[in-house]
DSSP file (Angstrom, degrees, kcal/mol; ACC not computed):
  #  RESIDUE AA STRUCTURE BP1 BP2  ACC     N-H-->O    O-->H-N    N-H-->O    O-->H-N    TCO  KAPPA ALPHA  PHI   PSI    X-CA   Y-CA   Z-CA
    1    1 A X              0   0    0      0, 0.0     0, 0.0     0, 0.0     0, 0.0   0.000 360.0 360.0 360.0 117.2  149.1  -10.0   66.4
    2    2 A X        +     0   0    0      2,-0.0     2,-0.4     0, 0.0     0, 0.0   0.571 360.0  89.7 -92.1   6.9  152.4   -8.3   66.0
    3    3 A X        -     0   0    0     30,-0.0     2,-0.4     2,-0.0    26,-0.0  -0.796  62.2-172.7 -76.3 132.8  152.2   -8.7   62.1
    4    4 A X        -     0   0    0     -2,-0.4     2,-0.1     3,-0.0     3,-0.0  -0.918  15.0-141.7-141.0 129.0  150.6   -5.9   61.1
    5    5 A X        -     0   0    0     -2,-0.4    21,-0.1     1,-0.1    -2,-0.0  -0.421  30.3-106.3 -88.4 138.9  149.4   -5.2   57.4
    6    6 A X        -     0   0    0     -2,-0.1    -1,-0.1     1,-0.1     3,-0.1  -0.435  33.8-116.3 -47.9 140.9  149.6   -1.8   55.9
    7    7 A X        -     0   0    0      1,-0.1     2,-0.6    -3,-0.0    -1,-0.1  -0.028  28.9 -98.7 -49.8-177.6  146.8    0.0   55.6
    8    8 A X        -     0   0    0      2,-0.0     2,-0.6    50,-0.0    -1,-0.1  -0.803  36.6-152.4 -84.8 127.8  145.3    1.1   52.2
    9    9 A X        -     0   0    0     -2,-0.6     2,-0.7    -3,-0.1    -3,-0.0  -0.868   6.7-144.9 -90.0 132.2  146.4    4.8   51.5
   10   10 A X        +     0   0    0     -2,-0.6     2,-0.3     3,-0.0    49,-0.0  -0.922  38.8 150.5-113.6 106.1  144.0    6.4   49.4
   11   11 A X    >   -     0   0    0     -2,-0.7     3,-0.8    48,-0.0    -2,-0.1  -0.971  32.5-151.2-136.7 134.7  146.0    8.6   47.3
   12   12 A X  T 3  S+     0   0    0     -2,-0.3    -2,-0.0     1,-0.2     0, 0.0   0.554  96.3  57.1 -96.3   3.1  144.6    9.7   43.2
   13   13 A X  T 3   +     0   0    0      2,-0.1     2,-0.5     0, 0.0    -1,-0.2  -0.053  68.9 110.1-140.4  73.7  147.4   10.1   42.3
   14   14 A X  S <  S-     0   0    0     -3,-0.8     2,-0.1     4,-0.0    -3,-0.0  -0.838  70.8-120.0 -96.4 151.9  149.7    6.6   42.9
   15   15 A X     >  -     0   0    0     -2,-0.5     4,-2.9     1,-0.1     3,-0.3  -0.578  27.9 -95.4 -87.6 170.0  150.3    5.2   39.2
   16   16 A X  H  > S+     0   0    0      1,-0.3     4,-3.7     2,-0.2     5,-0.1   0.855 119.4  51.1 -40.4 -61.1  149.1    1.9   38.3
   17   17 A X  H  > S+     0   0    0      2,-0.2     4,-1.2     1,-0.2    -1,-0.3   0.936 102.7  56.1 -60.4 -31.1  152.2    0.3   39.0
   18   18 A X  H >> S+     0   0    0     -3,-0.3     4,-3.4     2,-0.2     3,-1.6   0.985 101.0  54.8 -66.8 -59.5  152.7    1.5   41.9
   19   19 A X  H >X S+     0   0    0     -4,-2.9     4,-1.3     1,-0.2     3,-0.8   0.960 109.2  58.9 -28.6 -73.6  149.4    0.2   43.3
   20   20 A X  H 3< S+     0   0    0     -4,-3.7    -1,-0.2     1,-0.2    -2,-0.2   0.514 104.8  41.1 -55.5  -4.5  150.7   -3.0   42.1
   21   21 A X  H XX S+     0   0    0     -3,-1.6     4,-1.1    -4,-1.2     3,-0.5   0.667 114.8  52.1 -83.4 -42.3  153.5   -3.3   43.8
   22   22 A X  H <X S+     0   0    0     -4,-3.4     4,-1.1    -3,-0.8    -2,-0.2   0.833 111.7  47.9 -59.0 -44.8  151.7   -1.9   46.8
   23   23 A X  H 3X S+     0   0    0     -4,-1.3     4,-1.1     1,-0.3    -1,-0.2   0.589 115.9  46.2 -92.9 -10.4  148.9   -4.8   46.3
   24   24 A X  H <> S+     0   0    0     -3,-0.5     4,-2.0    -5,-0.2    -1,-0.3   0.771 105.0  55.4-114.6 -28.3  151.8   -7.5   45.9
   25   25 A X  H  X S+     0   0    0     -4,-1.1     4,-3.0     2,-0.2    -2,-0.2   0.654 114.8  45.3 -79.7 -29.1  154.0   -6.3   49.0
   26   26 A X  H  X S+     0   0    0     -4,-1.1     4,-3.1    -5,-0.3    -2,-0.2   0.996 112.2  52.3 -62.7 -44.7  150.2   -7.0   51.0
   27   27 A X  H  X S+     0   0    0     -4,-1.1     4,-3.2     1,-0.3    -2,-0.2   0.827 107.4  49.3 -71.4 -51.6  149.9  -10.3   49.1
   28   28 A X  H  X S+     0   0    0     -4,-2.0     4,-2.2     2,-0.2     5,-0.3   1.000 109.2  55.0 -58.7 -57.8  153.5  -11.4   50.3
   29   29 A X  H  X S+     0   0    0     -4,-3.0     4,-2.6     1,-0.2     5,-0.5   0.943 110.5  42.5 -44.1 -38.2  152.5  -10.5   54.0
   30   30 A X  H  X S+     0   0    0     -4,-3.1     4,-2.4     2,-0.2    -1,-0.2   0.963 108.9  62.9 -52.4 -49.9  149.6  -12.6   54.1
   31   31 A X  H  < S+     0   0    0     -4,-3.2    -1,-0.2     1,-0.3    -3,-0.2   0.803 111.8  36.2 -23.4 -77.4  151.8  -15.0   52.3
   32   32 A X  H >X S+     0   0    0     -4,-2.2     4,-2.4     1,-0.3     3,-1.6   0.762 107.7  59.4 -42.4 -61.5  153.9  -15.1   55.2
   33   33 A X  H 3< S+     0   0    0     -4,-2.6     4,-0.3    -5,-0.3    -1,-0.3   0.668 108.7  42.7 -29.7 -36.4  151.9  -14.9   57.7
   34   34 A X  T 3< S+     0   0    0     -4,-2.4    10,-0.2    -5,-0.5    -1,-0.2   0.515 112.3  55.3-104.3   9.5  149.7  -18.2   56.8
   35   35 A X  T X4 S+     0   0    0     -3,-1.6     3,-2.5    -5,-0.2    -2,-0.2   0.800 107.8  52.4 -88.9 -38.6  153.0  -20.1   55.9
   36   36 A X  T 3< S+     0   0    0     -4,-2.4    -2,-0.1     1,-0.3    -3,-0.1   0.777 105.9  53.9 -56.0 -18.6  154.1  -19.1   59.7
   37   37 A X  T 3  S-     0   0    0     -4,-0.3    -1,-0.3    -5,-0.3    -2,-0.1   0.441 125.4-101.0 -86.5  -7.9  151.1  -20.4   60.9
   38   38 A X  S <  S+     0   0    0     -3,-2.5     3,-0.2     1,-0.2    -2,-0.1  -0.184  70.4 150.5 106.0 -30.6  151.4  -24.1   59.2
   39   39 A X        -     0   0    0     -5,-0.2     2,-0.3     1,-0.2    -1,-0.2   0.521  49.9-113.6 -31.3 160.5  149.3  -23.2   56.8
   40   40 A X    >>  -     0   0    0      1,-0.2     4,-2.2     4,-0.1     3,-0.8  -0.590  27.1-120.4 -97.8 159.2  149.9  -25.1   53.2
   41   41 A X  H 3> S+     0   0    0     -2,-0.3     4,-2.4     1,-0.2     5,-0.4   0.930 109.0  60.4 -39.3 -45.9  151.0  -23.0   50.5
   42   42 A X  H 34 S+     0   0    0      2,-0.2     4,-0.4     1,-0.2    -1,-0.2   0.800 113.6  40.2 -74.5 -21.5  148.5  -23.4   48.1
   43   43 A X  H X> S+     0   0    0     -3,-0.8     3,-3.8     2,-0.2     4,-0.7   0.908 112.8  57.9 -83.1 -57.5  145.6  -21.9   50.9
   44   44 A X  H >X S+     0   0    0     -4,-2.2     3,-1.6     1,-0.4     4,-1.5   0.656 112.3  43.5 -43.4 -79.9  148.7  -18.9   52.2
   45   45 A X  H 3X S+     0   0    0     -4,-2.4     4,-2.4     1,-0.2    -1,-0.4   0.733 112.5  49.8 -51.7 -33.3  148.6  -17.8   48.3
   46   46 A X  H <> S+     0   0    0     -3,-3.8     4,-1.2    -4,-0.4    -1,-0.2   0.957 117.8  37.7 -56.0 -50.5  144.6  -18.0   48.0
   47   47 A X  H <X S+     0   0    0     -3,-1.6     4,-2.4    -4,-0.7     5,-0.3   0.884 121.9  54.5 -88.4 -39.0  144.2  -15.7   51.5
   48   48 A X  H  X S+     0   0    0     -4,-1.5     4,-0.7    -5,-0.4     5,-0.3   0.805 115.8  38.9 -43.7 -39.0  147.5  -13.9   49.5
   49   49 A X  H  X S+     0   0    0     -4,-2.4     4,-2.9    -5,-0.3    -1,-0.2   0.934 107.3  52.6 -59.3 -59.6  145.5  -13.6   46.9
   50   50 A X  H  X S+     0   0    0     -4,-1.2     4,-3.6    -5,-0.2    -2,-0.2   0.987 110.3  57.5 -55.7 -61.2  142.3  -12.7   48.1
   51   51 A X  H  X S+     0   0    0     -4,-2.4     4,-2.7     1,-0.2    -1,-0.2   0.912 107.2  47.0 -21.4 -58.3  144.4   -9.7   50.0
   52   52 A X  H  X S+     0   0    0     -4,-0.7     4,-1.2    -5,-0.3     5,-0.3   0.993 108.4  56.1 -69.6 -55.4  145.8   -8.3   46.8
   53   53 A X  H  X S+     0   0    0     -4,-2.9     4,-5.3    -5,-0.3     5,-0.3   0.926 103.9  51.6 -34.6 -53.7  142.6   -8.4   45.3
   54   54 A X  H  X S+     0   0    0     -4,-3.6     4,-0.8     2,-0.2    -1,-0.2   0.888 107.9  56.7 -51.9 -48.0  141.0   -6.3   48.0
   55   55 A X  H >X S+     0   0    0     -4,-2.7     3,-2.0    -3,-0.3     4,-1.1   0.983 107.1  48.0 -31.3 -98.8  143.6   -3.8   47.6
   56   56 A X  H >X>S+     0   0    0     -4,-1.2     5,-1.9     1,-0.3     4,-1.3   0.837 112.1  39.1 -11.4 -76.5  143.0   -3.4   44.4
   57   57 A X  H 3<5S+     0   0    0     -4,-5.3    -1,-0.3    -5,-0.3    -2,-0.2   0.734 115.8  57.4 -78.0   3.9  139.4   -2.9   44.0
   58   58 A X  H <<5S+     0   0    0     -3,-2.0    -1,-0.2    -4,-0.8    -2,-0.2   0.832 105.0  51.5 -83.9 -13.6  139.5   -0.9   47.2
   59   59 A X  H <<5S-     0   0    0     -4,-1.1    -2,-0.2    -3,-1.1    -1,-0.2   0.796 131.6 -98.3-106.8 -59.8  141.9    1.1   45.3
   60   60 A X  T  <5 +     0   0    0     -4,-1.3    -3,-0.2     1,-0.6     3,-0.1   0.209  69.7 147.1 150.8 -22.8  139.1    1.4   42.0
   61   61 A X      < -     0   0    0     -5,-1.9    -1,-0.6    -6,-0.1    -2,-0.1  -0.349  55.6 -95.6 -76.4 142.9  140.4   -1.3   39.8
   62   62 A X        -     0   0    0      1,-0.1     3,-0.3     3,-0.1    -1,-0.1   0.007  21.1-126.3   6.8 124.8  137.9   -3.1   37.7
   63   63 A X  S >> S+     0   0    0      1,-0.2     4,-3.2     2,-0.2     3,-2.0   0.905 109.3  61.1 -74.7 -48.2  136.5   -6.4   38.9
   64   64 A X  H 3> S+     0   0    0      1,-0.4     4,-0.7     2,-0.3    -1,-0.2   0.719 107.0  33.7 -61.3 -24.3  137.8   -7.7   35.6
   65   65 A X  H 34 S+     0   0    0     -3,-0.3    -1,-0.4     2,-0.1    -2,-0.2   0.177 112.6  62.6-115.8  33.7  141.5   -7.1   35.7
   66   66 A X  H X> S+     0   0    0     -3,-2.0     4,-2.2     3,-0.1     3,-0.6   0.546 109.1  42.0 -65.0 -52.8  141.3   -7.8   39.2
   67   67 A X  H 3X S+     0   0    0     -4,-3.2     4,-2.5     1,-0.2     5,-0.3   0.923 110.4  59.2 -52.1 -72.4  140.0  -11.5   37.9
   68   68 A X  H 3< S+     0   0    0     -4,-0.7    -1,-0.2    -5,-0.5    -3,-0.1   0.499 109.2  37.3 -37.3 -29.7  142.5  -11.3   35.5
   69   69 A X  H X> S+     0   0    0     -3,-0.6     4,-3.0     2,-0.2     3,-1.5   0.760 116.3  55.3 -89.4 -70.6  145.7  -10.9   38.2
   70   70 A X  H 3X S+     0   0    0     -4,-2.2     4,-1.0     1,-0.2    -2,-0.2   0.727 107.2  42.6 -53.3 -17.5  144.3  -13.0   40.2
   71   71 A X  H 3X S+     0   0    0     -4,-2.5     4,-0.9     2,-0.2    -1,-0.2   0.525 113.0  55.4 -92.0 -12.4  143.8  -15.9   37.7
   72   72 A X  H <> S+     0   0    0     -3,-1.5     4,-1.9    -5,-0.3    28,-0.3   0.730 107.4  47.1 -96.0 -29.7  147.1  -15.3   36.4
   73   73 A X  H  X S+     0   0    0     -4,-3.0     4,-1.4    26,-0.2     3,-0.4   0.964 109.5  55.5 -74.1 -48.3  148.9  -15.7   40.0
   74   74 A X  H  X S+     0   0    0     -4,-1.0     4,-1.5    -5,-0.3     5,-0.3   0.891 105.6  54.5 -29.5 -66.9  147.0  -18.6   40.5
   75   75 A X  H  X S+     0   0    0     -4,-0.9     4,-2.7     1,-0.2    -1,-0.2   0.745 111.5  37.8 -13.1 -67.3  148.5  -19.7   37.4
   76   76 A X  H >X S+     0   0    0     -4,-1.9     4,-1.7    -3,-0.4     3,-0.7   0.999 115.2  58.9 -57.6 -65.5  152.2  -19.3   38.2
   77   77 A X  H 3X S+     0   0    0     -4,-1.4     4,-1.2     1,-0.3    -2,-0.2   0.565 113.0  31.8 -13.0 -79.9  151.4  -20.4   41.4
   78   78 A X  H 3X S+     0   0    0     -4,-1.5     4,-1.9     1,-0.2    -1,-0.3   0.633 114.4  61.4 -54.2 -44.7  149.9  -23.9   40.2
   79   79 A X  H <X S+     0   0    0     -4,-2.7     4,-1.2    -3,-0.7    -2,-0.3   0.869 111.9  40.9 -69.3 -26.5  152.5  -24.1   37.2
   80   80 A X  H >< S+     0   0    0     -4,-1.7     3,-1.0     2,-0.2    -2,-0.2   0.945 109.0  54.7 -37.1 -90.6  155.4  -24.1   39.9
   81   81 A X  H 3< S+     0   0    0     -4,-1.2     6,-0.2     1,-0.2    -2,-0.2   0.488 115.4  44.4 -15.2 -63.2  154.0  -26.3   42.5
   82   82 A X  H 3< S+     0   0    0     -4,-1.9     3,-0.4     2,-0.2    -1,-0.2   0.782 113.2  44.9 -43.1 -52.6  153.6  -28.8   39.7
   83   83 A X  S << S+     0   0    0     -4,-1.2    -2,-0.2    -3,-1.0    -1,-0.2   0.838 129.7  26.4 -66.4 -47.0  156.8  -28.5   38.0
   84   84 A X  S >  S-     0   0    0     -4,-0.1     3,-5.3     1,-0.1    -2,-0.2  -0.453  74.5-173.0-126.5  81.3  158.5  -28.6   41.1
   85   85 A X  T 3  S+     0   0    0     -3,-0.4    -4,-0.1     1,-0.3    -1,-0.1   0.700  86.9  36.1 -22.0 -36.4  156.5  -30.6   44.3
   86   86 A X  T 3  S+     0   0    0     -3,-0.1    -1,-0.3     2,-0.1     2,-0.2   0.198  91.8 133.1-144.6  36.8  158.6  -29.8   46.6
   87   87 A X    <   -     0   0    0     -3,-5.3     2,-0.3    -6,-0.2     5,-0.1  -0.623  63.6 -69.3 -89.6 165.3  160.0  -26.4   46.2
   88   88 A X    >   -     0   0    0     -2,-0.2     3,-2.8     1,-0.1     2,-0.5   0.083  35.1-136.3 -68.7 123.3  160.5  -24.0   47.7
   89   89 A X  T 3  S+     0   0    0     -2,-0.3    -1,-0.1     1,-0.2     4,-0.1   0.477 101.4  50.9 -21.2 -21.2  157.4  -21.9   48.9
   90   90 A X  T 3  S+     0   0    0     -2,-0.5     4,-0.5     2,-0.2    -1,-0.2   0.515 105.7  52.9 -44.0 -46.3  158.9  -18.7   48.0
   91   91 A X  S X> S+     0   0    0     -3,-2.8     4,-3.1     1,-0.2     3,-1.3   0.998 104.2  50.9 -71.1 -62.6  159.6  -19.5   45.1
   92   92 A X  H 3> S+     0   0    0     -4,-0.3     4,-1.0     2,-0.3    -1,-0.2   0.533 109.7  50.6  -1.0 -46.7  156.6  -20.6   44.0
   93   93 A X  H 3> S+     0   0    0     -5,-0.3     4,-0.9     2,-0.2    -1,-0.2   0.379 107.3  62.1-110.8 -24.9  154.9  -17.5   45.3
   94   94 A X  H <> S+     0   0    0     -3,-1.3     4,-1.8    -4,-0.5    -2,-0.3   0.930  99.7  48.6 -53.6 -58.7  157.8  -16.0   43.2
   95   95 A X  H >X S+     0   0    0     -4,-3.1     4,-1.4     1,-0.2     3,-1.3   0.961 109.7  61.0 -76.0 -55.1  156.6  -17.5   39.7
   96   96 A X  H 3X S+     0   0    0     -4,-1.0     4,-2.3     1,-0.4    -1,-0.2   0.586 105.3  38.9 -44.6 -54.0  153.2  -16.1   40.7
   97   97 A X  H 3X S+     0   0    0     -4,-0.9     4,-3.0     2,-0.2    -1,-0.4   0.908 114.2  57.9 -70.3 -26.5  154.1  -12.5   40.9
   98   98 A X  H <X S+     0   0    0     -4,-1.8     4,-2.3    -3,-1.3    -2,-0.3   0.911 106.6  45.4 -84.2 -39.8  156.2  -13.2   37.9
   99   99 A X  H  X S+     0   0    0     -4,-1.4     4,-4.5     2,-0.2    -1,-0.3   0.981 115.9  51.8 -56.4 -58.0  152.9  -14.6   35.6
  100  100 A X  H  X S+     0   0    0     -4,-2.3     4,-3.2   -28,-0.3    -2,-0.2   0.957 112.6  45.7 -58.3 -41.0  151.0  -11.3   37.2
  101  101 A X  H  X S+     0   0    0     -4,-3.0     4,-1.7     1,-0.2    -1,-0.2   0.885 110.1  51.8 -26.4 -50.0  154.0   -9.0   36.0
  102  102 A X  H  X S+     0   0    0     -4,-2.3     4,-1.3     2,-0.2     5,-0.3   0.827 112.1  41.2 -90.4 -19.4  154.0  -10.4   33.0
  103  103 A X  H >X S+     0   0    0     -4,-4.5     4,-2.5     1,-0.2     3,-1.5   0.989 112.2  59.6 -82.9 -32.7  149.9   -9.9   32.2
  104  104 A X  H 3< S+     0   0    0     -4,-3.2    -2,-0.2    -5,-0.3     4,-0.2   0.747 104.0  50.0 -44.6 -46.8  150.3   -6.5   33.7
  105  105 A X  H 3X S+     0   0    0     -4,-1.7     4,-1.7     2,-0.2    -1,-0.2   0.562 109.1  53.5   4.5 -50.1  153.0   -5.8   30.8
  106  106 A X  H <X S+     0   0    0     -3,-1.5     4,-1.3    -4,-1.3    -2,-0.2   0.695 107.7  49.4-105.3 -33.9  150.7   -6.9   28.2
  107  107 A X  H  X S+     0   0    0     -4,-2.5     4,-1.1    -5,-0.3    -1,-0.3   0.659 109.0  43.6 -74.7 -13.9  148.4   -4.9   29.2
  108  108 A X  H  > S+     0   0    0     -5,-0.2     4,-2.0    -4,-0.2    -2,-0.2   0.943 118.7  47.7 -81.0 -58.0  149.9   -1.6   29.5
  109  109 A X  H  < S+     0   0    0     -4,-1.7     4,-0.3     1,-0.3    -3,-0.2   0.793 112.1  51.9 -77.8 -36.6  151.8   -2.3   26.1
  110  110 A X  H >< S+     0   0    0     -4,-1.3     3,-3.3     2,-0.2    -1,-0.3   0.971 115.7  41.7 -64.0 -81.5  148.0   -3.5   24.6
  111  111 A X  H 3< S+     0   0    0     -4,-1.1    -2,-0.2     1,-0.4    -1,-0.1   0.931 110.3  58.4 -62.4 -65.9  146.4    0.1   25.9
  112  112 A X  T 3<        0   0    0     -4,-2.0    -1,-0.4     1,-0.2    -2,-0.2   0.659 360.0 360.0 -46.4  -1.3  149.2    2.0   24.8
  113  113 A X    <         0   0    0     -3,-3.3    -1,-0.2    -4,-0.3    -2,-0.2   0.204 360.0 360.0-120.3 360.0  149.0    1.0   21.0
């Protein structure tokens, strides 16, 4: 396979964002990787999904904001796809990160206060 995914680095002291950025740069290969493959969008984000998830709790995180990211890229995901049927697949996978951003936001700003 000449795609090859990063590993996970196990470092204590990446911040939280960073990890998520890291867990969403996995989430795009996969992406990519199962669209190149024929795959339909809506499975490439699941196994895109699933990826970032793995990350993540391999990482430490909580099953529960793990749940939580991942039901909010589903979210974008689905809200796209809907809104626009036959856009593009990027995009789409766009709106996706943009829904996780935005619960990731809400939660830092929630735990700081």
């Amino acid at each position: 396979m000449g795609d090859i995914l990063n590993p996970v680095i196990e470092d204590s002291f990446i911040s939280t964002e960073d990890l998520a950025e890291y867990a969403g740069d996995i989430a795009m290969q996969i992406y990519k990787i199962e669209l190149d493959k024929g795959n339909k969008p809506s499975n490439a984000v699941s196994k895109a999904i699933e990826g970032a998830n793995n990350v993540l709790r391999d990482a430490g995180c909580p099953d529960k904001i793990c749940d939580m990211l991942a039901t909010a890229a589903i979210k974008g995901f689905s809200d796209y796809m809907i809104k626009n049927p036959k856009g593009d697949p990027m995009d789409a996978f766009d709106a996706a990160g943009e829904y996780v951003n935005e619960i990731l936001e809400l939660e830092f700003k929630n735990s700081e206060e």
